[in-house]
C-alpha positions in Angstrom: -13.9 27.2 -5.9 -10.5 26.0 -6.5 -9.3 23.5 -9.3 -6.9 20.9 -8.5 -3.9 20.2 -10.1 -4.0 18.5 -13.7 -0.8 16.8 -12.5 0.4 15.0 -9.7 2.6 17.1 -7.2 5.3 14.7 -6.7 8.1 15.9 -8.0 8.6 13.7 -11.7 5.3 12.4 -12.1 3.1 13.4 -15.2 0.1 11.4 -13.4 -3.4 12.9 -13.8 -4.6 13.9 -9.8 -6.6 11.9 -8.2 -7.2 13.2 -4.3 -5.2 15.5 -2.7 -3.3 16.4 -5.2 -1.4 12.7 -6.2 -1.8 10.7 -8.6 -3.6 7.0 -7.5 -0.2 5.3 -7.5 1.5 8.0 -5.1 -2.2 8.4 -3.0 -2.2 5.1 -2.8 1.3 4.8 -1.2 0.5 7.8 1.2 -2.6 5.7 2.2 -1.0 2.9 2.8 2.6 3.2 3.9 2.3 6.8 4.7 5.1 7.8 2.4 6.0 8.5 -1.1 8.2 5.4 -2.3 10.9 6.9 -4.5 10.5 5.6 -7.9 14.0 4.7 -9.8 12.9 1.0 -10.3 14.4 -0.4 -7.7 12.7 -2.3 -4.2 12.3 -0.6 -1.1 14.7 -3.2 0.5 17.4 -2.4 -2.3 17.5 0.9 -1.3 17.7 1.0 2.1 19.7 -2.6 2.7 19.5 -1.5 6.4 16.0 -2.3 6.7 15.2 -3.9 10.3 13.2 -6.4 11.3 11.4 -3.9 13.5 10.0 -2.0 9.6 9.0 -5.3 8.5 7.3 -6.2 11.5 5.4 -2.2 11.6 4.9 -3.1 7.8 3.0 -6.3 8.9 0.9 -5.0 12.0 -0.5 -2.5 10.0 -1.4 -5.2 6.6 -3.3 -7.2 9.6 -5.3 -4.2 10.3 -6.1 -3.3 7.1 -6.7 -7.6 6.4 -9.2 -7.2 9.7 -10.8 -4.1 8.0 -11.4 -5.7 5.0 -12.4 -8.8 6.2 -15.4 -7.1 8.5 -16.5 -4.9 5.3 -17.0 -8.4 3.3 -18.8 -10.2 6.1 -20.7 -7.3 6.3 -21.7 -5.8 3.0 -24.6 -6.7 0.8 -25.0 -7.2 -2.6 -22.8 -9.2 -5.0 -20.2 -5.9 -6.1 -20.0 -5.2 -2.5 -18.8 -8.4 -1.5 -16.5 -8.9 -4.9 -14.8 -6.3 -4.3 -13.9 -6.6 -0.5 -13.1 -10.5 -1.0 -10.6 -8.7 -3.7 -9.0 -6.4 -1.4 -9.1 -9.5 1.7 -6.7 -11.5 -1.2 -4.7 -8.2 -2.1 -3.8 -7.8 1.3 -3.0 -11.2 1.8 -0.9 -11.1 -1.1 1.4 -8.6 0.5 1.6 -9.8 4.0 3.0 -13.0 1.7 5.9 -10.5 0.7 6.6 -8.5 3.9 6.6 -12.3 5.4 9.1 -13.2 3.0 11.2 -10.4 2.7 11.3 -10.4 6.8 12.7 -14.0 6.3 15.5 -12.7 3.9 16.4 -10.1 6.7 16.8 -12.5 9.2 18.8 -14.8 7.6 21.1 -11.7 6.9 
């Protein structure tokens, strides 16, 4: 049997693994966004100022999946952790279709 990786294998990160070789924060970001976010502090729109409208909008359709995912899995779950813990992820979510929303608003006026 193999043994994973005590470290994350993105290049820079002393993370502990966590699946598939990443750490949560940069398995998290695969899972999500389907890319590693560079870490050197700054915002994904500071880096790339010639973010579109179209990414924002791709950003967002995909949020409202994940939103309707989440949503089913607290309507349908029971037990009190169960449904915690979705109604957590239904606010997370909503939390950053708030900041795509908004940062789709600061490229338009742009």
């Amino acid at each position: 049997m193999a043994t994973r990786p005590k470290k994350c294998i993105v290049p820079g990160c002393t993370n502990r693994t966590h699946a598939k070789g990443y750490c949560r924060k940069h398995y998290g970001q695969i899972w999500r966004r389907g890319e590693i976010i560079p870490d050197d502090g700054r915002a994904r729109e500071e880096r790339n100022p010639q973010t579109s409208i179209r990414d924002h909008q791709e950003r967002l359709r995909a949020l409202e999946r994940e939103l309707r995912k989440a949503q089913h899995l607290y309507e349908s779950v029971i037990g009190f952790e169960g449904r915690l813990r979705w109604r957590r992820e239904v606010e997370a979510v909503k939390v950053e279709i708030d900041k795509v929303n908004g940062a789709m608003a600061c490229v338009a006026k742009s």
